[in-house]
C-alpha positions, -999 to 999 in steps of 0.1 A, spaced: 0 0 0 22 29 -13 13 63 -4 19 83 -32 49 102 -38 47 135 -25 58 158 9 50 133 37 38 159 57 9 168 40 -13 136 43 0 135 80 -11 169 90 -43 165 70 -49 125 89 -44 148 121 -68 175 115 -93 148 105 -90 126 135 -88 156 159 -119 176 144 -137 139 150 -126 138 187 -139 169 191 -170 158 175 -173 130 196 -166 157 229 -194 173 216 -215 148 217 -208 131 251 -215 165 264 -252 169 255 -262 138 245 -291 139 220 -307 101 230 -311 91 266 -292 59 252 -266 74 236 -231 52 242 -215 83 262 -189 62 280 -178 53 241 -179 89 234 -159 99 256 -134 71 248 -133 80 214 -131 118 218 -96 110 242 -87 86 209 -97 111 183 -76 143 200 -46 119 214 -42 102 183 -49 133 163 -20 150 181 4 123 178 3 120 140 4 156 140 38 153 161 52 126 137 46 149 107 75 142 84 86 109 104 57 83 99 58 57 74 35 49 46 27 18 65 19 41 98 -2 65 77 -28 34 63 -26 15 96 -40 50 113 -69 46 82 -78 17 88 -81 23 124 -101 54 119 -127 34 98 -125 5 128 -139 32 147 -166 43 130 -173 5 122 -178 7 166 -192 39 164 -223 26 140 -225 -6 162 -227 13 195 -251 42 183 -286 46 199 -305 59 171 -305 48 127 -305 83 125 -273 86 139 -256 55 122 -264 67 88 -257 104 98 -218 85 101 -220 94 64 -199 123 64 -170 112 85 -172 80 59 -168 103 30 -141 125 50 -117 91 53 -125 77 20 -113 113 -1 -82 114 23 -73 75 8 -87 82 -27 -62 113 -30 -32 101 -10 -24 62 -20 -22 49 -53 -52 35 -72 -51 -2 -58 -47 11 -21 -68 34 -21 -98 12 -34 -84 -18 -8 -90 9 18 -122 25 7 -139 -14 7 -122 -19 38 -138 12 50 -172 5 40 -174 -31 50 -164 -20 87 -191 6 90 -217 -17 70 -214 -45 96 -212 -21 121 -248 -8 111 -255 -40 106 -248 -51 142 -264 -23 155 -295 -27 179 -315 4 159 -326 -15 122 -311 10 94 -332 17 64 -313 -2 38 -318 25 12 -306 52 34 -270 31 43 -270 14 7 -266 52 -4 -241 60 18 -219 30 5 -228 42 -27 -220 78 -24 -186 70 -8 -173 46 -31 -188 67 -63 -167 97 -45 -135 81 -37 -128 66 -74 -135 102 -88 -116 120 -63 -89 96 -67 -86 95 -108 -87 132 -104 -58 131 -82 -39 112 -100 -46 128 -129 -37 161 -116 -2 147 -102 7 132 -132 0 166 -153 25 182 -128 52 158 -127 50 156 -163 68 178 -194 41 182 -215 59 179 -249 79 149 -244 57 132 -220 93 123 -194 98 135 -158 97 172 -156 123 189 -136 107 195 -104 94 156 -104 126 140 -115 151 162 -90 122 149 -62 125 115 -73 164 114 -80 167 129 -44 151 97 -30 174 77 -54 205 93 -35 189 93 -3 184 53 -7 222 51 -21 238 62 7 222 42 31 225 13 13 258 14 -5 242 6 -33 255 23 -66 237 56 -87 246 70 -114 234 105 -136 237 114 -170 231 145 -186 220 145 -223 228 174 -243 215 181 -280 240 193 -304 234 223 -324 194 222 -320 184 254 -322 196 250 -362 167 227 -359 146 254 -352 157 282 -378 162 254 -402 127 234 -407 105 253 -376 97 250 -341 75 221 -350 103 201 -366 126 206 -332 91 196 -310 89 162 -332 125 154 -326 127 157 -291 97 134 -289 113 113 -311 145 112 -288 129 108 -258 108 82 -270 138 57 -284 158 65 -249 126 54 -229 124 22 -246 160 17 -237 160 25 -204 153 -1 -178 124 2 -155 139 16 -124 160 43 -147 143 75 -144 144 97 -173 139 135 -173 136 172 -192 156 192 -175 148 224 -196 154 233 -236 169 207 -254 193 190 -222 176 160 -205 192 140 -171 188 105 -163 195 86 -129 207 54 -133 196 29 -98 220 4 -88 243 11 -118 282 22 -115 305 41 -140 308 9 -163 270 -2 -162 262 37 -173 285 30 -201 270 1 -212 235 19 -211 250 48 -231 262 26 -254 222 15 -258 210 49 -257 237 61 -286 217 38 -309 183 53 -312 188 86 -330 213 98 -354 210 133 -341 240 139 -322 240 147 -286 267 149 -258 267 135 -219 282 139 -192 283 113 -162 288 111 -126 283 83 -100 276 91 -70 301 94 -34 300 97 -4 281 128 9 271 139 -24 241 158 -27 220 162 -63 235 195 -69 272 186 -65 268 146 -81 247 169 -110 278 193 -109 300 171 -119 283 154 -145 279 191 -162 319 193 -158 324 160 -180 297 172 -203 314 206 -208 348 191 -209 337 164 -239 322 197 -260 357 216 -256 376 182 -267 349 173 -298 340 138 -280 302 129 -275 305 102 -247 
């Protein structure tokens, strides 16, 4: 279940809000109790959850784990599962529906299309036998368009978002990494590096003489070419390999678990999809590098193989 890739923070603070907002809900609640048999002993238990918890994810901003963000989910929806069961009143279980809706947007925006459904049906089959269990009999129509409503929510809300993230992280001409995305994700590349060990690599493509592109046979011409380029390297490219635009006509590549030799080799792969020349530079990664100064010296090799006439 991968959350998906952007500032940690953000879906942490946001779970935070939404569990804290639902304490106090719950504190509400067991204060003036609508139904002489409202659960207020549960109330209260869950408005101490609801704040504490909400207060703890908040404080582990930045630190908890994509693991730690769905278990915290999945407990949220447990608790409205015990919520609907414990509730005095069908007018109160089914008027869970906006809490349900709430949880199933946060998952539907946040996790990647398979999690996010796993934990929108997980969601909804807690609550439902929750209702189900309950003493008070719920109108079937009124909870079957709850589960509707939620589930029909979440999938838009979460082909939206992904939609939307891939339009951002995406040059729109070439359809590759755009710079932003790929320094975010090549960031995580070193970051895993040099825990691991395990060897990185960069390249930096550069595209001889293509503004004469350009003034020669039109903008249009140059636009086909670079998708033409970029298209040939991406079939070449292994999975992992992450392939971006860096801006103009001068595109970067990181290279997981590959030395100086194994970017070679891949060069060597790359060299053979266009006849249009281009020059690279390449750097593997040491010791306390960050992306600016293992990028830094890949531009140095580039800029040295332009003054000497050699391509690679």
């Amino acid at each position: 279940m991968n959350v998906m890739h952007v500032d940690r923070r953000t879906p942490t603070v946001l779970l935070a809000a939404l569990y804290a907002v639902s304490g106090v809900l719950c504190l509400a609640a067991a204060a003036w109790p609508l139904h002489a048999d409202t659960p207020v002993s549960l109330l209260w238990g869950l408005a101490l959850v609801g704040i504490g918890g909400g207060l703890a994810i908040w404080l582990l901003a930045g630190r908890i784990s994509r693991w730690g963000l769905s278990a915290a989910v999945v407990v949220a929806g447990a608790l409205i599962g015990l919520l609907a069961w414990r509730s005095a009143t069908a007018v109160g279980i089914v008027g869970l529906a906006p809490a349900l809706i709430a949880l199933a947007l946060f998952a539907a925006h946040f996790f990647e299309s398979g999690a996010a459904r796993l934990h929108v049906a997980l969601l909804l089959a807690m609550a439902s036998a929750g209702a189900l269990a309950a003493a008070p009999e719920v109108p079937p129509l009124a909870w079957g368009m709850n589960v509707v409503s939620v589930a029909a929510l979440a999938e838009v809300q979460g082909r939206l978002a992904r939609n939307l993230r891939t339009a951002a992280a995406t040059d729109p001409l070439t359809g590759v990494a755009n710079r932003r995305a790929w320094e975010a994700e090549a960031s995580r590349n070193l970051a895993r590096s040099a825990r691991t060990g395990e060897p990185l690599s960069f390249l930096i493509l550069d595209l001889d003489h293509f503004k004469e592109v350009n003034d020669r046979a039109g903008h249009a011409a140059g636009d086909a070419l670079l998708r033409d380029l970029t298209a040939g390297w991406a079939r070449r490219l292994r999975e992992a390999d992450l392939l971006g635009r860096y801006g103009g006509d001068e595109f970067v590549v990181c290279l997981p678990a590959t030395g100086d030799l194994g970017a070679r080799e891949i060069l060597e792969q790359l060299e053979a999809t266009h006849a249009f020349a281009w020059t690279v530079g390449v750097a593997t990664a040491r010791e306390g590098d960050s992306l600016d100064t293992v990028l830094a010296r890949a531009d140095a090799d580039l800029y040295l193989k332009k003054r000497s006439g050699r391509r690679a």
